[in-house]
C-alpha positions as CSV (number, residue, x, y, z in Angstrom):
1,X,64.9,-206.0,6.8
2,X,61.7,-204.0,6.3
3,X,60.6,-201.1,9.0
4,X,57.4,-202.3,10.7
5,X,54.5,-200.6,10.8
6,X,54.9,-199.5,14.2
7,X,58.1,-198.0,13.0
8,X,56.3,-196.0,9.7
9,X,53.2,-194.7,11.8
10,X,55.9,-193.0,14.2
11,X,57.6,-191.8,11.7
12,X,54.4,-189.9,9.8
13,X,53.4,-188.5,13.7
14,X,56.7,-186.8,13.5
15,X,55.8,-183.7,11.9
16,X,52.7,-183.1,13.6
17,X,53.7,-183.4,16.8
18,X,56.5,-181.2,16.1
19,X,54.1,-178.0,14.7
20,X,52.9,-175.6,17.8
21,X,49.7,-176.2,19.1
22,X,47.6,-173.0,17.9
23,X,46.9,-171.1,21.0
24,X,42.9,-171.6,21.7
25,X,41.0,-168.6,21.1
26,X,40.0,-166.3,24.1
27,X,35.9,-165.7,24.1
28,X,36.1,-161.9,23.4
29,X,38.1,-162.6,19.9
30,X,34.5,-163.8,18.4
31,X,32.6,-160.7,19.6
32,X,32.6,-157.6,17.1
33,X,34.2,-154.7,18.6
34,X,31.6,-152.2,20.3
35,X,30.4,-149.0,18.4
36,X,30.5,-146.1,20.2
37,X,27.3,-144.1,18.8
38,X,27.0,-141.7,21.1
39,X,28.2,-137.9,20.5
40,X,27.2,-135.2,18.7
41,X,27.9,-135.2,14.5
42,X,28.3,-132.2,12.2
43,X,27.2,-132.6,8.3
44,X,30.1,-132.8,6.1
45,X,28.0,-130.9,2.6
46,X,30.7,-132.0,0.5
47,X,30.0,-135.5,1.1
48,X,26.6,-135.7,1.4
49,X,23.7,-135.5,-1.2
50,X,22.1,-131.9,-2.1
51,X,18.4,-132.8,-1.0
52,X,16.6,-130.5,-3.2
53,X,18.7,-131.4,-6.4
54,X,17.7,-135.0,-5.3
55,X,13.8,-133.8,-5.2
56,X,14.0,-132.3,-8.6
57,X,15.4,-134.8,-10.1
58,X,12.9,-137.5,-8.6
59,X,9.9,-135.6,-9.8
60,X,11.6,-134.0,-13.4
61,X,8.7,-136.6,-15.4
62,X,6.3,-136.4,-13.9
63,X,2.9,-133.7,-15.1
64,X,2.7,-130.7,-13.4
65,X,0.2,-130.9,-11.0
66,X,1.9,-134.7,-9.7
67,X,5.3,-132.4,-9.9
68,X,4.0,-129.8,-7.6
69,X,2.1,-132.4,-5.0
70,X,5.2,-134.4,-5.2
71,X,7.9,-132.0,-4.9
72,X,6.1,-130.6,-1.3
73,X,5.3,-133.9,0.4
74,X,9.2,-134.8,-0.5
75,X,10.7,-131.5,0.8
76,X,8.0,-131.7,3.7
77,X,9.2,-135.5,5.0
78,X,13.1,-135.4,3.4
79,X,15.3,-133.3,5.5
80,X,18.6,-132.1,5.4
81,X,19.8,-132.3,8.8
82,X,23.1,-130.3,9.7
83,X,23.4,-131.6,13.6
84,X,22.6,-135.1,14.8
85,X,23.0,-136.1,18.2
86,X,22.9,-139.9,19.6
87,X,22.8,-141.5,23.4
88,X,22.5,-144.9,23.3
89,X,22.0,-146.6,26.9
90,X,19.2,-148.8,27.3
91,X,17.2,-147.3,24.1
92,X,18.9,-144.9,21.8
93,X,17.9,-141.2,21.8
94,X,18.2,-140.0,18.0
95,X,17.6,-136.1,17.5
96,X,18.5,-134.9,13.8
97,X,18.7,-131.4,13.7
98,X,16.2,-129.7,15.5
99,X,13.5,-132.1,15.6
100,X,12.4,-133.5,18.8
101,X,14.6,-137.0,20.0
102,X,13.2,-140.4,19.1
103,X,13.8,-142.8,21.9
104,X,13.8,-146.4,20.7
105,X,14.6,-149.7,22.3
106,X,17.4,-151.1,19.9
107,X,15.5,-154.8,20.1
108,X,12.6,-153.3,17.5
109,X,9.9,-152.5,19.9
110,X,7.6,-150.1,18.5
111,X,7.4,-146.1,20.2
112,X,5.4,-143.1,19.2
113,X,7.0,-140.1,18.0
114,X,5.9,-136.5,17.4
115,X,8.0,-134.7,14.6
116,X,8.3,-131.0,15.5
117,X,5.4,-130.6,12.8
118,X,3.3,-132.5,15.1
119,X,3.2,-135.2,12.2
120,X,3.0,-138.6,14.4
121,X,5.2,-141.6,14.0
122,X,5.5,-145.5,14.6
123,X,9.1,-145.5,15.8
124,X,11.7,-148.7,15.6
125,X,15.2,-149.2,15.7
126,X,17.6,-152.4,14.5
127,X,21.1,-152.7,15.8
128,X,23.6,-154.7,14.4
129,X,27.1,-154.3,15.0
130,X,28.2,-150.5,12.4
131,X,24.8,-150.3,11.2
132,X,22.0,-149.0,12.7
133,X,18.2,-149.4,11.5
134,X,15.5,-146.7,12.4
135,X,12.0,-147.1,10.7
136,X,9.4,-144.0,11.0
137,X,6.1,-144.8,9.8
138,X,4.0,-142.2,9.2
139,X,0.6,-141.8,7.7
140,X,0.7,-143.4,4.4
141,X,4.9,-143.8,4.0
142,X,7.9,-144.8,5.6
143,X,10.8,-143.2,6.7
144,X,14.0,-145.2,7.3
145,X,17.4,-144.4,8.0
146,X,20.6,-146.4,7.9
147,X,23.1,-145.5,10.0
148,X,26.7,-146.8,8.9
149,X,29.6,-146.3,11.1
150,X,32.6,-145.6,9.2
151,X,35.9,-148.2,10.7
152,X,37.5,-145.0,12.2
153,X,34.4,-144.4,14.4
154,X,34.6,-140.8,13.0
155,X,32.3,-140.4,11.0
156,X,29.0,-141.7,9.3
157,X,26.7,-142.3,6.9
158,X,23.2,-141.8,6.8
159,X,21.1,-143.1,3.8
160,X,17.6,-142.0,3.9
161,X,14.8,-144.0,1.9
162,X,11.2,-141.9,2.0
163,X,8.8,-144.7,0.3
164,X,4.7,-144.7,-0.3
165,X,2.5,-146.9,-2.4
166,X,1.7,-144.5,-4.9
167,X,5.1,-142.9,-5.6
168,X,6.7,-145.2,-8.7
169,X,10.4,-145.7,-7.1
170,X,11.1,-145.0,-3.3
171,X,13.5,-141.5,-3.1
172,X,16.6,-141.6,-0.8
173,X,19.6,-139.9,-0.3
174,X,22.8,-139.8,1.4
175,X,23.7,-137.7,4.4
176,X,27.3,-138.2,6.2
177,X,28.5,-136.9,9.2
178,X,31.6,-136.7,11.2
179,X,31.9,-137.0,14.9
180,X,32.7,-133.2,16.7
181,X,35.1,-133.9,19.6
């Protein structure tokens, strides 16, 4: 006598319907954990680029009189910041070193900024999830800075990009920082 296909169709159910259902995932497991931004971060040199070295070398072929003009508006816009302090809340408050705080809305709305120089700045700022965005435009170039938390929420990294239509290749460097407790 030959099983009927009643019989056969059971018979492949079995093993499904024996596995455990996979429990249904809760709403929070698709969200990103939160970075915590704010605090106050020390330089760690030995990680982080030597500016000035990074100037030199940007400039090395160019002539003499490019070299010198150059070298000064590089040193005047790149900085080497030791301290950086963030508070995030409804905008983040960014102050590197001892410059005056930017205060930016983290969707990309546009705020003016006075560096300590008095130099003046279009201000925006990009959030998403370890990285963080900030664009300065100034008068003629762009600073921006990419801020990368690190997984242990200890440190970070800070790549600076200074770029201007007449410079050949846009300078940057890399700062990183660890979180003081």
């Amino acid at each position: 006598m030959r099983p009927g296909p009643l019989f056969l169709s059971c018979l492949l159910a079995l093993p499904l319907a024996a596995q455990k259902a996979k429990p249904a995932a809760t709403a929070g497991a698709t969200q990103a954990p939160k970075v915590d931004w704010d605090g106050e971060w020390s330089l760690v040199a030995a990680k982080s680029d030597n500016v000035d070295a990074q100037i030199d070398d940007q400039v090395k072929d160019m002539n003499f009189a490019l070299r010198l003009y150059w070298k000064k508006k590089l040193q005047n816009a790149c900085k080497r910041f030791d301290k950086l302090d963030i508070l995030s809340g409804d905008s983040f408050t960014v102050t590197l070193g001892r410059e005056r705080p930017i205060d930016t809305a983290t969707d990309g709305t546009v705020s003016d900024w006075k560096r300590s120089d008095d130099e003046v700045f279009k201000a925006t700022l990009t959030k998403d999830g370890p990285t963080m965005i900030q664009t300065l435009q100034g008068d003629g170039y762009t600073l921006k800075y990419v801020y990368s938390m690190r997984k242990d929420g200890g440190s970070l990294a800070l790549e600076v990009t200074y770029t201007h239509p007449k410079l050949d290749n846009p300078f940057s460097y890399k700062l990183v920082f660890k979180r003081i407790d």
